[in-house]
N, C-alpha and C positions, 0 to 999 in steps of 0.2 A: 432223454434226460435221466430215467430213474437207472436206464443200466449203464453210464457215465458215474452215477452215484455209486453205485451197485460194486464196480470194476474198485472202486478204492477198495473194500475188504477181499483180500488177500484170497479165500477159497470160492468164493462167489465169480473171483477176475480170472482163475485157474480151471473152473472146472464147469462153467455156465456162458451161454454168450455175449456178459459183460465182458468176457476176457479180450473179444475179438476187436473191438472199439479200441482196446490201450494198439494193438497189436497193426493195426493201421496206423497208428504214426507215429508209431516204432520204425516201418515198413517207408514209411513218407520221409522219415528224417534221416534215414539211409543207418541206423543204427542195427546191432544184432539183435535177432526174433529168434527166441525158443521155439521149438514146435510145440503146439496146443495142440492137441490131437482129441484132448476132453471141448474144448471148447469150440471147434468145428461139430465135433460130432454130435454133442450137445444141442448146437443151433438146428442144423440138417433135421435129426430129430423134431423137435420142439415145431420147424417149419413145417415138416410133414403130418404131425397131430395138429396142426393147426389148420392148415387146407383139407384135411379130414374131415373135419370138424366142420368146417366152411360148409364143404359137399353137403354132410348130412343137414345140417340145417336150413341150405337150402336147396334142396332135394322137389321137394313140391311145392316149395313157392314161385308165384310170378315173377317176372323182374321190369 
């Protein structure tokens, strides 16, 4: 929801993974998609500090 909210301001939807949400149904409704190359690469990032992240925190704990 909040990166639905996010994607309405203009550099947040260009350069952050809000962009990728508009960009799916862009893609759905058969309309033309600019390439994001900020906002791919931005997520990938973001995804990779974040299972990072994961690992280390749970590094020695049980499950």
């Amino acid at each position: 929801m909040l990166l639905s909210i996010g994607a309405n301001w203009n550099p947040l939807n260009s350069y952050s993974p809000a962009g990728i949400t508009g960009q799916a149904t862009s893609i759905a409704s058969g309309a033309e998609v600019p390439t994001s190359f900020w906002a791919i690469t931005t997520s990938l990032v973001l995804s990779l500090a974040l299972v990072c992240l994961a690992v280390m925190l749970f590094r020695r704990k049980e499950l």
